[in-house]
PDB file of the backbone (N, CA, C, O) and the ligand in Angstrom, with CONECT records:
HET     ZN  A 101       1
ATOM      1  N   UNK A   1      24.298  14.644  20.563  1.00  0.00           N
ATOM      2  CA  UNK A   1      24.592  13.839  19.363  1.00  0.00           C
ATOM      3  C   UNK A   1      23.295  13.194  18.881  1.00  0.00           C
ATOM      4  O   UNK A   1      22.452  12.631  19.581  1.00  0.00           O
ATOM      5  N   UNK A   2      23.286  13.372  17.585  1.00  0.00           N
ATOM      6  CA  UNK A   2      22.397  12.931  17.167  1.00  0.00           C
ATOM      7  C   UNK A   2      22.012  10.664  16.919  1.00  0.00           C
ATOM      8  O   UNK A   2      22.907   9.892  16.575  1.00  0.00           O
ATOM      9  N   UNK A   3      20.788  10.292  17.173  1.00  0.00           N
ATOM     10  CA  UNK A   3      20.701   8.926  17.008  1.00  0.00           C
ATOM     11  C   UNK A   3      21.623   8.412  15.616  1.00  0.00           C
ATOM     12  O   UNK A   3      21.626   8.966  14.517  1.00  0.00           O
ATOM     13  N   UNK A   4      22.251   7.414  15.946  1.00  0.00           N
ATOM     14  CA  UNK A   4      22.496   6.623  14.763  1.00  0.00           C
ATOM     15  C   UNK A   4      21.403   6.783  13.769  1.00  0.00           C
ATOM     16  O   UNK A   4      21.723   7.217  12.662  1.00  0.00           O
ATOM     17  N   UNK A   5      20.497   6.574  13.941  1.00  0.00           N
ATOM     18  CA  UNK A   5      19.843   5.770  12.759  1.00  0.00           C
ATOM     19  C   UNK A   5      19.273   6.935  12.205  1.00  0.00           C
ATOM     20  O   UNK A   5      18.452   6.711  11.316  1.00  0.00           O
ATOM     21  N   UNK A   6      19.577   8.657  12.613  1.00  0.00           N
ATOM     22  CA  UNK A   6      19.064   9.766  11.998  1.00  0.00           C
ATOM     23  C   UNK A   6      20.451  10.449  11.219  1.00  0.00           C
ATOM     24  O   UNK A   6      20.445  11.536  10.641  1.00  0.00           O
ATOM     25  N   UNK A   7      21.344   9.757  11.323  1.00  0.00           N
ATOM     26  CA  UNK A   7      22.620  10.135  10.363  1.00  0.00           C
ATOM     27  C   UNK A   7      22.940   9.909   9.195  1.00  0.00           C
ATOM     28  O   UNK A   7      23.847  10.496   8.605  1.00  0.00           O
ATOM     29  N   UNK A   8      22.050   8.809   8.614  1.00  0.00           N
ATOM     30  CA  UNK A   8      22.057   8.449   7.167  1.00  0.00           C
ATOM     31  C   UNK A   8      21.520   9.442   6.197  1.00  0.00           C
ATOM     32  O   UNK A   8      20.797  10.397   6.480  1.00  0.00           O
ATOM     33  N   UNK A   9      21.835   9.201   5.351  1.00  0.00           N
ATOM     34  CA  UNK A   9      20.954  10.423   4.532  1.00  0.00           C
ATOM     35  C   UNK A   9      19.769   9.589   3.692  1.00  0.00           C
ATOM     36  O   UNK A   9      19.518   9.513   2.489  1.00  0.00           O
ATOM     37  N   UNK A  10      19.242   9.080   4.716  1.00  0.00           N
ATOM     38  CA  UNK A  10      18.094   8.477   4.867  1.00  0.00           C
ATOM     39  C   UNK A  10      16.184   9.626   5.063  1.00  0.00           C
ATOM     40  O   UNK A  10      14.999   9.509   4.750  1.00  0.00           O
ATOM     41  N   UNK A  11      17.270  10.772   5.893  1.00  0.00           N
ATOM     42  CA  UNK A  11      16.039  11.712   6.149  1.00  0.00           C
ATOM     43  C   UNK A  11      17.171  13.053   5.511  1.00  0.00           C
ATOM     44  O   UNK A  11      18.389  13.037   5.334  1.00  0.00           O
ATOM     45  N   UNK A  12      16.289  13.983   5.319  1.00  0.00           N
ATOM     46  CA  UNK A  12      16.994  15.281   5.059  1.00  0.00           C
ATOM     47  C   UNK A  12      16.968  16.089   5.808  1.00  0.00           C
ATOM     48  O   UNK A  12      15.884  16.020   6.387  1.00  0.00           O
ATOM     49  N   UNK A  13      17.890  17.331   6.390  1.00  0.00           N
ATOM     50  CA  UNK A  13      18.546  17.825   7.085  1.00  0.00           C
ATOM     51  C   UNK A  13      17.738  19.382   6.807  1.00  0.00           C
ATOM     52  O   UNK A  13      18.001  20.233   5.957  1.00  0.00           O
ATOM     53  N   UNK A  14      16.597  19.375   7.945  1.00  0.00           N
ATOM     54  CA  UNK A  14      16.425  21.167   8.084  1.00  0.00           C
ATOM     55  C   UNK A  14      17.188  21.981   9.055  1.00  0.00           C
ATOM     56  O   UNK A  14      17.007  21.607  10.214  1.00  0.00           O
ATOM     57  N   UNK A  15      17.739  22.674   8.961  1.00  0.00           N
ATOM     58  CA  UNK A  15      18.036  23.560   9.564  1.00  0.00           C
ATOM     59  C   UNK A  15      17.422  24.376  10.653  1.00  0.00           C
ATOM     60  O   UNK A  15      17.157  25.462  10.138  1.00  0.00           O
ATOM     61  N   UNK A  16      17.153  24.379  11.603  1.00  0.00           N
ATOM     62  CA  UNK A  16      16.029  25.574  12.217  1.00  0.00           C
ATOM     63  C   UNK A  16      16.708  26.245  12.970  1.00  0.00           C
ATOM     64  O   UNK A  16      17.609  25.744  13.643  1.00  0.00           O
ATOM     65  N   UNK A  17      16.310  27.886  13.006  1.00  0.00           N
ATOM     66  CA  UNK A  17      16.860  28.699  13.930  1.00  0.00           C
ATOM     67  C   UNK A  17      16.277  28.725  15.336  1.00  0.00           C
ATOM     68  O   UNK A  17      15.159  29.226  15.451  1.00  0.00           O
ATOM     69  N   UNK A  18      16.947  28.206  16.529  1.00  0.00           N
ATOM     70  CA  UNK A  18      16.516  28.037  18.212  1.00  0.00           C
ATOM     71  C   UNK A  18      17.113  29.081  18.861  1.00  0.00           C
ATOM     72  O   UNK A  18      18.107  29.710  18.498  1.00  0.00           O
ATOM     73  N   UNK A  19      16.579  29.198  19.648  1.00  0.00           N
ATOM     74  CA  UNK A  19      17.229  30.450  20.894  1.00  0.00           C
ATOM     75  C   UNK A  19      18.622  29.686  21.061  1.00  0.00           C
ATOM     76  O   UNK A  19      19.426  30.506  20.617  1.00  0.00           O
ATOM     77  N   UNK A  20      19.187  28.801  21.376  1.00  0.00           N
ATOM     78  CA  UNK A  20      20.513  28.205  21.182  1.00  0.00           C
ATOM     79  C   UNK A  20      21.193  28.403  20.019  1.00  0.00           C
ATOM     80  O   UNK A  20      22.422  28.475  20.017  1.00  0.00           O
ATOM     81  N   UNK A  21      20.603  28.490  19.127  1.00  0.00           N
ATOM     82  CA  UNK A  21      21.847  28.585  17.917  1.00  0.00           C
ATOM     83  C   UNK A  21      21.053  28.050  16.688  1.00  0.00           C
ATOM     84  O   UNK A  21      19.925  28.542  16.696  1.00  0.00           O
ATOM     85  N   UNK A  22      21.237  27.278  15.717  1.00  0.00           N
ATOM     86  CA  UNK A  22      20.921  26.609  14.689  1.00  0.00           C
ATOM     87  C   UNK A  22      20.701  25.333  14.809  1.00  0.00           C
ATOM     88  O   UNK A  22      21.776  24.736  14.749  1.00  0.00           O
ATOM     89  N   UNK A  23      19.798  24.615  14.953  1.00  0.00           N
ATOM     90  CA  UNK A  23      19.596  22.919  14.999  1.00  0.00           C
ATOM     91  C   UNK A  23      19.465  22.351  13.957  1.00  0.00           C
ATOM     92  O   UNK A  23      19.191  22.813  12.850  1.00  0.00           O
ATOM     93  N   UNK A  24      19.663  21.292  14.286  1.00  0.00           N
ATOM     94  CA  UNK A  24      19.340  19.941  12.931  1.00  0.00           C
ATOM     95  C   UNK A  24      18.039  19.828  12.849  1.00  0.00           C
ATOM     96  O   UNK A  24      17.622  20.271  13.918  1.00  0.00           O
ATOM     97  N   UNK A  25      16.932  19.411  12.044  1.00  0.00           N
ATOM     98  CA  UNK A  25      15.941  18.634  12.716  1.00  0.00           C
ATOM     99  C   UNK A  25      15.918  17.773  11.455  1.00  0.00           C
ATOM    100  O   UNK A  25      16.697  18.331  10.682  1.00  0.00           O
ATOM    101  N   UNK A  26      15.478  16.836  10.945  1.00  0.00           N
ATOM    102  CA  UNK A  26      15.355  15.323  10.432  1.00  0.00           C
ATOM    103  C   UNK A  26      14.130  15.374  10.165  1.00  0.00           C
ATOM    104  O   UNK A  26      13.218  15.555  10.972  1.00  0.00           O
ATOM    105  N   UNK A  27      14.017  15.154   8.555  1.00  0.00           N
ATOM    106  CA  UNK A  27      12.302  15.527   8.018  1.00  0.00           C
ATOM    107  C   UNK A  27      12.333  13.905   6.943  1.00  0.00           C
ATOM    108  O   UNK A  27      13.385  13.411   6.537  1.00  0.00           O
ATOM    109  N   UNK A  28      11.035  13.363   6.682  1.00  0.00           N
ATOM    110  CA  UNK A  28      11.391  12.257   5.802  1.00  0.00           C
ATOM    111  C   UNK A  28      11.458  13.534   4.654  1.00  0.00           C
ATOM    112  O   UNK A  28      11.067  14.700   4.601  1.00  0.00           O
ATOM    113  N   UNK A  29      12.250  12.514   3.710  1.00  0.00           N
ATOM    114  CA  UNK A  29      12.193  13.023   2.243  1.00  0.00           C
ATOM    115  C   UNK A  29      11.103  12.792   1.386  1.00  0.00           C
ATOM    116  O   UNK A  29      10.751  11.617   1.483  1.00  0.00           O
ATOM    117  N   UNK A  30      10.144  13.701   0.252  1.00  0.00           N
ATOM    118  CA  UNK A  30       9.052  13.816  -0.330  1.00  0.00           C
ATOM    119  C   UNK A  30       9.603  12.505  -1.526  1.00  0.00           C
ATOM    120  O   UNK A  30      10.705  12.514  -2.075  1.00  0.00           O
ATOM    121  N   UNK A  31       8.712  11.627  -1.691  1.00  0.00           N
ATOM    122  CA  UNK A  31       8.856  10.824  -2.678  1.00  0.00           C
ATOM    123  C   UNK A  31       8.690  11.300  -4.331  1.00  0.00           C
ATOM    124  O   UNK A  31       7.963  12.106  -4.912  1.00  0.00           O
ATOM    125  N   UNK A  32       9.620  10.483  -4.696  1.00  0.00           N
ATOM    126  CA  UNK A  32       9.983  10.636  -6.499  1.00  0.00           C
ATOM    127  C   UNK A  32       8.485  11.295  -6.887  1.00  0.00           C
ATOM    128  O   UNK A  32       7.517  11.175  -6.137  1.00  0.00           O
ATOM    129  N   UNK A  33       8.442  11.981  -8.122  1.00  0.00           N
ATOM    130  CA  UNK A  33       7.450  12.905  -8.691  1.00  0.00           C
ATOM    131  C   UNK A  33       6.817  11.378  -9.454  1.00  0.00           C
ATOM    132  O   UNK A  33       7.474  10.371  -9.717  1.00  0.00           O
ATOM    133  N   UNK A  34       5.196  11.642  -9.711  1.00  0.00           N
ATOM    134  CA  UNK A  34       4.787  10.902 -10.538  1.00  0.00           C
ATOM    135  C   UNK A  34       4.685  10.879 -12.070  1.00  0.00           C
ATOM    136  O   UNK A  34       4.198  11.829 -12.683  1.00  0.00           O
ATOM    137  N   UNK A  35       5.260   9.520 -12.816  1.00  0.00           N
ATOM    138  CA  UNK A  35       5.503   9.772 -13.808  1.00  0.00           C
ATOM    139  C   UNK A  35       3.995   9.225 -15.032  1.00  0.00           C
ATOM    140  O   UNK A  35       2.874   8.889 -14.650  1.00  0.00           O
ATOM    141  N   UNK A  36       4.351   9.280 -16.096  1.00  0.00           N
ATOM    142  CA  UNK A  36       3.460   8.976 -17.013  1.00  0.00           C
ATOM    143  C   UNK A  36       3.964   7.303 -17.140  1.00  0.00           C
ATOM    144  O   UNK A  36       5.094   6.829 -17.017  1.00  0.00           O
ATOM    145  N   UNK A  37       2.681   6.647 -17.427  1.00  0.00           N
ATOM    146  CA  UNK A  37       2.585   5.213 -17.005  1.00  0.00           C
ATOM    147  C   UNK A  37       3.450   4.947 -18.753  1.00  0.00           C
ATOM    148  O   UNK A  37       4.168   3.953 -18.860  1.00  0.00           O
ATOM    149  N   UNK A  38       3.298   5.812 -19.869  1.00  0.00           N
ATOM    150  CA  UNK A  38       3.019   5.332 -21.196  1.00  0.00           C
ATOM    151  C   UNK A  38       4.527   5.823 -21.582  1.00  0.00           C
ATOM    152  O   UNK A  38       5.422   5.185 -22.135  1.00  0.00           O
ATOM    153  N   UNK A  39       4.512   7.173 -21.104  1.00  0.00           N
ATOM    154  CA  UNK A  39       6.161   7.691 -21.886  1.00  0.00           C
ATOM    155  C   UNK A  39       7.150   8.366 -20.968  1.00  0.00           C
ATOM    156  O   UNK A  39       8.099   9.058 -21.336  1.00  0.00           O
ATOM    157  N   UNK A  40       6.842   8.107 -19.845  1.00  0.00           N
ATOM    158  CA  UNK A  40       7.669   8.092 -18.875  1.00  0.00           C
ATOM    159  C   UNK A  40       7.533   9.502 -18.215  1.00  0.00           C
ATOM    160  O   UNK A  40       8.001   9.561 -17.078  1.00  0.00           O
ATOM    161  N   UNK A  41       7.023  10.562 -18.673  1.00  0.00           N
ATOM    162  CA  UNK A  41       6.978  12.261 -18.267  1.00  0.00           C
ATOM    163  C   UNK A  41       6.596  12.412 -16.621  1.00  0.00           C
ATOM    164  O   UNK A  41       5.820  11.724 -15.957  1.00  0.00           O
ATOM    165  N   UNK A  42       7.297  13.383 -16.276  1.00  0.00           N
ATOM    166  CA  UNK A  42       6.932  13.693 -15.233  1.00  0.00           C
ATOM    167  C   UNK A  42       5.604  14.304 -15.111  1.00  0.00           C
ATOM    168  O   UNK A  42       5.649  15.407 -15.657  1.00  0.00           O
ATOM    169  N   UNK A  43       4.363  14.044 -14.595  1.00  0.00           N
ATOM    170  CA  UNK A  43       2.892  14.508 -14.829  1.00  0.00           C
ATOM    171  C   UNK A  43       2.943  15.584 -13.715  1.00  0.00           C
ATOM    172  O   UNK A  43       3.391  15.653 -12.570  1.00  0.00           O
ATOM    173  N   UNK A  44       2.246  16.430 -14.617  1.00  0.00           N
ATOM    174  CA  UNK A  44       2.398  17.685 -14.154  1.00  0.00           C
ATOM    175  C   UNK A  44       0.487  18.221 -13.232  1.00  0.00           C
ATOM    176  O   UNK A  44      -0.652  17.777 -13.380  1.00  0.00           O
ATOM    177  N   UNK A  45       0.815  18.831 -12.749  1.00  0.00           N
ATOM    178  CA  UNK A  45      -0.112  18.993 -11.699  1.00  0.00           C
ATOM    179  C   UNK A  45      -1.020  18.090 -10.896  1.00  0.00           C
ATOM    180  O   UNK A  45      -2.183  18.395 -10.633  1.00  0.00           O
ATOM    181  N   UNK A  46      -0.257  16.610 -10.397  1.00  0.00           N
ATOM    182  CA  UNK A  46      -0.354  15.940  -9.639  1.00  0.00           C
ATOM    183  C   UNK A  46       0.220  16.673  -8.288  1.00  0.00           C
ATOM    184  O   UNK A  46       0.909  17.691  -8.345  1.00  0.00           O
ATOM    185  N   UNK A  47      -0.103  16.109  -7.228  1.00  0.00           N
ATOM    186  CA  UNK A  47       0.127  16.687  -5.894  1.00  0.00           C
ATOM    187  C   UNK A  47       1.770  15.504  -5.478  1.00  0.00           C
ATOM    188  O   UNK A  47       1.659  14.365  -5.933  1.00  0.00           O
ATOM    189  N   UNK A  48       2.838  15.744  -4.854  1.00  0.00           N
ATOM    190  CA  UNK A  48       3.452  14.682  -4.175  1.00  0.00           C
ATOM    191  C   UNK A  48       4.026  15.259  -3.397  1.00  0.00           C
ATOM    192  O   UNK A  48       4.102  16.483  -3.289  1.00  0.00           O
ATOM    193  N   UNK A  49       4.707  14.115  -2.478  1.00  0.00           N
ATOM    194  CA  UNK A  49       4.357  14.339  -0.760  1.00  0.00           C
ATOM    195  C   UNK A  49       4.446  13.266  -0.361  1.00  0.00           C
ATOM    196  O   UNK A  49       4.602  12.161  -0.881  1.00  0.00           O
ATOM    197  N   UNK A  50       4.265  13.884   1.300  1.00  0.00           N
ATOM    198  CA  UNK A  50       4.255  12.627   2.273  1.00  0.00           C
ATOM    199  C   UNK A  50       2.694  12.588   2.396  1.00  0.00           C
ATOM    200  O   UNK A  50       1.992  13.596   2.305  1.00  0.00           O
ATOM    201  N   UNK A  51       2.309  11.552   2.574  1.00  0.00           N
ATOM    202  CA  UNK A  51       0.704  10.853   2.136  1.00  0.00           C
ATOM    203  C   UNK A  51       0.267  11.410   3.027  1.00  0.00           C
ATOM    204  O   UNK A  51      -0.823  11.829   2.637  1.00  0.00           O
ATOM    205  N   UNK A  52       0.487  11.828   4.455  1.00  0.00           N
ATOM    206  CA  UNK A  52      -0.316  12.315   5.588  1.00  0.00           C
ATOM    207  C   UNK A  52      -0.618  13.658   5.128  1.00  0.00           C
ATOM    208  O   UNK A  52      -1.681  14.102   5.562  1.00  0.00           O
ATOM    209  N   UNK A  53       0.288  14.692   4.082  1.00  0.00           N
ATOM    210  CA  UNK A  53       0.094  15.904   3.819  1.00  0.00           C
ATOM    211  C   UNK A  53      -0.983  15.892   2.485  1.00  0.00           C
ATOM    212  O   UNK A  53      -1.869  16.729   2.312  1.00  0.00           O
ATOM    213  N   UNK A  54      -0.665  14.661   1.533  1.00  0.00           N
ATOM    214  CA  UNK A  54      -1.451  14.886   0.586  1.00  0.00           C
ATOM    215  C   UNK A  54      -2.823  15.299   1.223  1.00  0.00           C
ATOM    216  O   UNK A  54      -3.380  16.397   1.228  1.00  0.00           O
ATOM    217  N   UNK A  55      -3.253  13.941   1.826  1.00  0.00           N
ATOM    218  CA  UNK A  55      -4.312  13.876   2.028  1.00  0.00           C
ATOM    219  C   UNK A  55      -5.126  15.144   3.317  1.00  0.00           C
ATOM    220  O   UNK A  55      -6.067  14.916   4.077  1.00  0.00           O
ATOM    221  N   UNK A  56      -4.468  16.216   3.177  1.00  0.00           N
ATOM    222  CA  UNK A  56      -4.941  17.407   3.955  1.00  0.00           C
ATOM    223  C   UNK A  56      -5.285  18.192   2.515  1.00  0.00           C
ATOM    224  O   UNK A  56      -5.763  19.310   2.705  1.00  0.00           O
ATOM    225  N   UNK A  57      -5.147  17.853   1.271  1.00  0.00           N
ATOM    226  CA  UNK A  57      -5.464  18.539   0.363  1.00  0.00           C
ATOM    227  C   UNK A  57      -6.791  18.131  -0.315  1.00  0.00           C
ATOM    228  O   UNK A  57      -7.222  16.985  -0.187  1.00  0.00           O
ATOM    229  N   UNK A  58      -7.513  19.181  -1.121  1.00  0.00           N
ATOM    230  CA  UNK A  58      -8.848  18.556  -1.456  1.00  0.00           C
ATOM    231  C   UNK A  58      -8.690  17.746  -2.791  1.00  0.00           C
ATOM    232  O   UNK A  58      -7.631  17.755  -3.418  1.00  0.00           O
ATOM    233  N   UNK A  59      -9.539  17.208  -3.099  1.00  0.00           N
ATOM    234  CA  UNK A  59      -9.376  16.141  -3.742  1.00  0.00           C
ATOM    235  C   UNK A  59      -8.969  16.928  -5.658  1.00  0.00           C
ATOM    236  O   UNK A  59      -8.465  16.274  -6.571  1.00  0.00           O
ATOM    237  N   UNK A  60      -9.302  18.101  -5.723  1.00  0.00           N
ATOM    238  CA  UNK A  60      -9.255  18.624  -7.102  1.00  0.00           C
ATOM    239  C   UNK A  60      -7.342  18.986  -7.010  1.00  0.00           C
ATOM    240  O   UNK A  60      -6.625  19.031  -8.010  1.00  0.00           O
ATOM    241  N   UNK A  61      -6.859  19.203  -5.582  1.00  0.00           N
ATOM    242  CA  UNK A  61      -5.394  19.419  -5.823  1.00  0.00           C
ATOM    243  C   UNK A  61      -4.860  18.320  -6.010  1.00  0.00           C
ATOM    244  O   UNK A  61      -3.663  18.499  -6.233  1.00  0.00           O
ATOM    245  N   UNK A  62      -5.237  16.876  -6.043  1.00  0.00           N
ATOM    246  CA  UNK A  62      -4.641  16.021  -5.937  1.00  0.00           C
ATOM    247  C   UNK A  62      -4.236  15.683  -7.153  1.00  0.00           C
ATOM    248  O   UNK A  62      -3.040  15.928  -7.314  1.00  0.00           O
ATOM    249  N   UNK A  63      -4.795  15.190  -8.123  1.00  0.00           N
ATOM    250  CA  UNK A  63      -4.520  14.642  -9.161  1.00  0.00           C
ATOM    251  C   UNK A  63      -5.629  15.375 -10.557  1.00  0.00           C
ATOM    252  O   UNK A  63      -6.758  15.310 -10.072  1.00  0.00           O
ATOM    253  N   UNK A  64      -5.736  15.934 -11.839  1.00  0.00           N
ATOM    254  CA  UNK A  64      -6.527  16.156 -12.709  1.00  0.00           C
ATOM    255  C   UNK A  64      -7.786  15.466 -12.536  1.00  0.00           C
ATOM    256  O   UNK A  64      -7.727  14.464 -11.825  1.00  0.00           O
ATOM    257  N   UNK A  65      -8.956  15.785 -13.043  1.00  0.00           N
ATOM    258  CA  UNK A  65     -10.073  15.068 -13.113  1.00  0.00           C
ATOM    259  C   UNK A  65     -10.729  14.371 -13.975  1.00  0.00           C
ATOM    260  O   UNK A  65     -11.856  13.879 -13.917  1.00  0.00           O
ATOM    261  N   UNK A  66      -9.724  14.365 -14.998  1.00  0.00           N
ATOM    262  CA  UNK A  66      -9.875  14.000 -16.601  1.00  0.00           C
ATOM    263  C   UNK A  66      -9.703  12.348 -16.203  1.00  0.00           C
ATOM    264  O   UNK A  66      -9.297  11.897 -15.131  1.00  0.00           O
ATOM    265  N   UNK A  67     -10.092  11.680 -17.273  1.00  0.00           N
ATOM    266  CA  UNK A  67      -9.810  10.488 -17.153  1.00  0.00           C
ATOM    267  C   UNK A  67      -8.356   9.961 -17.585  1.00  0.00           C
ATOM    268  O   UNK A  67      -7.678  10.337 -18.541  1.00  0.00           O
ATOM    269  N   UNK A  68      -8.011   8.804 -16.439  1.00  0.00           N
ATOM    270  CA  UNK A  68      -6.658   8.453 -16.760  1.00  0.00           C
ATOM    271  C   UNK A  68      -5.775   9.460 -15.526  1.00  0.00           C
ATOM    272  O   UNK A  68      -4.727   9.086 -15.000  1.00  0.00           O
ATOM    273  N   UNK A  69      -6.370  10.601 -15.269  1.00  0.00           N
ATOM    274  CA  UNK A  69      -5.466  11.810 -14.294  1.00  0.00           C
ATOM    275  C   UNK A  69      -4.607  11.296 -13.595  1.00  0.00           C
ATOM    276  O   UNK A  69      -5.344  10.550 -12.949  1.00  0.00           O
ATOM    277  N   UNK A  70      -3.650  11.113 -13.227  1.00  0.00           N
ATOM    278  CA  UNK A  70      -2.341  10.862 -12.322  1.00  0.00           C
ATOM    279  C   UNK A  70      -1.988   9.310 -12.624  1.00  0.00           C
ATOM    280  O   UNK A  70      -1.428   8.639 -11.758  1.00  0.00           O
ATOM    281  N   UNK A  71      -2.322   8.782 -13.837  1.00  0.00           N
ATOM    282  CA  UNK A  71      -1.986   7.641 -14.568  1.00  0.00           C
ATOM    283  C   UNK A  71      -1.007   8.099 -15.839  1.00  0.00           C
ATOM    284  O   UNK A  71       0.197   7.860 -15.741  1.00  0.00           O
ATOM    285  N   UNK A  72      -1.503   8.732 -16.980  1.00  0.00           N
ATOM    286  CA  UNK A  72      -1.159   8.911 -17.686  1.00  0.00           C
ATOM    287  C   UNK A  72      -1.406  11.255 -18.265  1.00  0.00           C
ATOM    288  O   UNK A  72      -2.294  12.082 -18.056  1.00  0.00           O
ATOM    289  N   UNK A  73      -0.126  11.293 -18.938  1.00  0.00           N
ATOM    290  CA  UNK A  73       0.382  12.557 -18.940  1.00  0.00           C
ATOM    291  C   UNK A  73      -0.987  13.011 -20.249  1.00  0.00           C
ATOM    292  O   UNK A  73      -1.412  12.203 -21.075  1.00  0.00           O
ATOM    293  N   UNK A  74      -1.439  14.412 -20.127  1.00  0.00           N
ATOM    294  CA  UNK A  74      -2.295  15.108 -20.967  1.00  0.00           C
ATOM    295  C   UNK A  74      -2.353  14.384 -22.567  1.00  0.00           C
ATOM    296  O   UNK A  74      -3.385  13.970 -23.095  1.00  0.00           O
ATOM    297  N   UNK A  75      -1.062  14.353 -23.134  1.00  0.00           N
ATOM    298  CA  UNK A  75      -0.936  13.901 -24.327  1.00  0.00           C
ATOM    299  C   UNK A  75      -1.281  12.602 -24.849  1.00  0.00           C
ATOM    300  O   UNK A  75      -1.872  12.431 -25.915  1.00  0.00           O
ATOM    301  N   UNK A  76      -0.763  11.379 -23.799  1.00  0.00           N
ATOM    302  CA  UNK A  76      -1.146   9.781 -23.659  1.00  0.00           C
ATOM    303  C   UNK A  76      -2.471  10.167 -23.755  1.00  0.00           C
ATOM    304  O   UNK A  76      -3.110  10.059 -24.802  1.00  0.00           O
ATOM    305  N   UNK A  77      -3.179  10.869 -22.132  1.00  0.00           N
ATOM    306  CA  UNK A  77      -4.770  10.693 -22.595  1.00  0.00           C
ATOM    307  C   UNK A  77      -5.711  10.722 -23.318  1.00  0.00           C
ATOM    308  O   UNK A  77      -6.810  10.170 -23.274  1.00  0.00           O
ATOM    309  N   UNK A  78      -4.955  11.815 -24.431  1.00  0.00           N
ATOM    310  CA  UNK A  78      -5.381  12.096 -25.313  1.00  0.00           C
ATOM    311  C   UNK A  78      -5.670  10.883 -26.399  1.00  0.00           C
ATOM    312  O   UNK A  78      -6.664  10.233 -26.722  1.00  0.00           O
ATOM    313  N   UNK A  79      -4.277  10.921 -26.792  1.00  0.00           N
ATOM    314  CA  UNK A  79      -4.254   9.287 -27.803  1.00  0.00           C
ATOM    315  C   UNK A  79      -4.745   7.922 -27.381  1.00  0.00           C
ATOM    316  O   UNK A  79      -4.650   6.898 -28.058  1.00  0.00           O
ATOM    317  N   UNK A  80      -5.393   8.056 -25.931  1.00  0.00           N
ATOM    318  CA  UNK A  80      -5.818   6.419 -25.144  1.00  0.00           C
ATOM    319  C   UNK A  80      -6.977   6.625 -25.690  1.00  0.00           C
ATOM    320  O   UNK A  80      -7.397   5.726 -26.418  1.00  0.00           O
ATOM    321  N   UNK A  81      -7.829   7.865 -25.500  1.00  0.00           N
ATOM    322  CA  UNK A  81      -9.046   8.389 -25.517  1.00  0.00           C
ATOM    323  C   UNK A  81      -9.445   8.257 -26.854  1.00  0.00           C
ATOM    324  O   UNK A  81     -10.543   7.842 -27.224  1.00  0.00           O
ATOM    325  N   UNK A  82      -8.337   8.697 -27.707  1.00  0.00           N
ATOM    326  CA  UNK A  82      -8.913   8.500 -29.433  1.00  0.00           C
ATOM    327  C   UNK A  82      -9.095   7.377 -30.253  1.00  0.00           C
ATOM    328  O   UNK A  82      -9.901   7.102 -31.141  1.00  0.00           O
ATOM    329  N   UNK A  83      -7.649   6.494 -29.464  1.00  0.00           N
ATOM    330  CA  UNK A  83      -7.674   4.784 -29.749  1.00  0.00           C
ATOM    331  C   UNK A  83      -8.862   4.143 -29.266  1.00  0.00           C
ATOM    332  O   UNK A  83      -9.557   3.306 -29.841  1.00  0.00           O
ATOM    333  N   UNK A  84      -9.026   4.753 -27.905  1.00  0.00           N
ATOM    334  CA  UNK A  84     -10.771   3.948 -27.886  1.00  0.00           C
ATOM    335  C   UNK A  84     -11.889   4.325 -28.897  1.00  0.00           C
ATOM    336  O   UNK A  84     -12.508   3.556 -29.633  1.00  0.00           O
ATOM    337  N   UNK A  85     -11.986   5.337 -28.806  1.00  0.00           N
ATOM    338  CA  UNK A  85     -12.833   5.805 -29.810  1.00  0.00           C
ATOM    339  C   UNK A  85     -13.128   4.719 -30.967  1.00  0.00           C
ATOM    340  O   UNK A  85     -14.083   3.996 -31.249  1.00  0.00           O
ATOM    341  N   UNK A  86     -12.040   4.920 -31.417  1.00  0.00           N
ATOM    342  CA  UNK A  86     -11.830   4.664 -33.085  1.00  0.00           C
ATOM    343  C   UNK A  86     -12.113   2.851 -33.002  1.00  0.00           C
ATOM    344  O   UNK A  86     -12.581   2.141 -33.893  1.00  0.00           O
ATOM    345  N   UNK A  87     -11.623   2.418 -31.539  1.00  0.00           N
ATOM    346  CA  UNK A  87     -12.037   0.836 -31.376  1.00  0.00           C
ATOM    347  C   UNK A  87     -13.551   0.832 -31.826  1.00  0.00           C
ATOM    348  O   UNK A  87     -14.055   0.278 -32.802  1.00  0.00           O
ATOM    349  N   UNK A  88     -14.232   1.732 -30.682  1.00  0.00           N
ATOM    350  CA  UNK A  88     -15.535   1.117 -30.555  1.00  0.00           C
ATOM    351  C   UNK A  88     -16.224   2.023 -31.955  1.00  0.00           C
ATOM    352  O   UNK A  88     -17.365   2.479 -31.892  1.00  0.00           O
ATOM    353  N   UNK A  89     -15.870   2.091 -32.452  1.00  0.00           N
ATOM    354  CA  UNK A  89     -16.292   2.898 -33.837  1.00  0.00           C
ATOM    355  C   UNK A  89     -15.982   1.613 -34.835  1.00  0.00           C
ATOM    356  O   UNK A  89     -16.905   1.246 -35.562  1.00  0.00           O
ATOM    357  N   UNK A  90     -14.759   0.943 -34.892  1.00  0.00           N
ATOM    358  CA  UNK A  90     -14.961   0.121 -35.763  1.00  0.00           C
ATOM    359  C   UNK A  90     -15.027  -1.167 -34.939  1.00  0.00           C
ATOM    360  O   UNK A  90     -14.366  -1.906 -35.668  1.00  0.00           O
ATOM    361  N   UNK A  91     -15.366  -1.859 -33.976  1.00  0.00           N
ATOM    362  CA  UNK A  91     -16.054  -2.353 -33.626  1.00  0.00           C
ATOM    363  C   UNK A  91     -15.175  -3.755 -33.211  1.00  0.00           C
ATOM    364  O   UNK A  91     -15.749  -4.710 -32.689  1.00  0.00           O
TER     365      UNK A  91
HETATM  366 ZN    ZN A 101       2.685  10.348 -21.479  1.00  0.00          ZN2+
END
């Protein structure tokens, strides 16, 4: 029997095939996708995960390299990038 405290659906439920039969095994669950700080989008080619796995990845899988990258979605950056502009243009 499995621990109390691994019965919640607190962790998610792999399956694995054992010389016994089929087991449970208990994995944490990958956290919510990252969103856009400005319009809410799910940002797309950010890395997510459990932090011990991110960080086995190199730093270009992690997040874009553009400015703003895993803050705000391609399109926001765009318009943050032009609003500055146009600030320091008119001053
Ligand atoms: Zn956005």
């Amino acid at each position: 029997m499995t621990s109390p405290g691994l019965r919640s659906r607190t962790f998610r439920r792999v399956f694995v095939k054992a010389p016994g039969g089929v087991r449970i095994h208990y994995r944490k669950r990958k956290p919510q996708k990252l969103t856009c700080k400005s319009c809410g989008d799910v940002l797309k080619g950010v890395a997510h995960g459990i932090a011990s796995q991110i960080k086995k990845l190199s730093k270009s899988q992690r997040v874009p390299s553009r400015k703003y990258g895993g803050h705000l979605c391609s399109k926001c950056s765009r318009k943050e990038l032009v609003k500055r502009a146009e600030m320091m243009r008119n001053g």
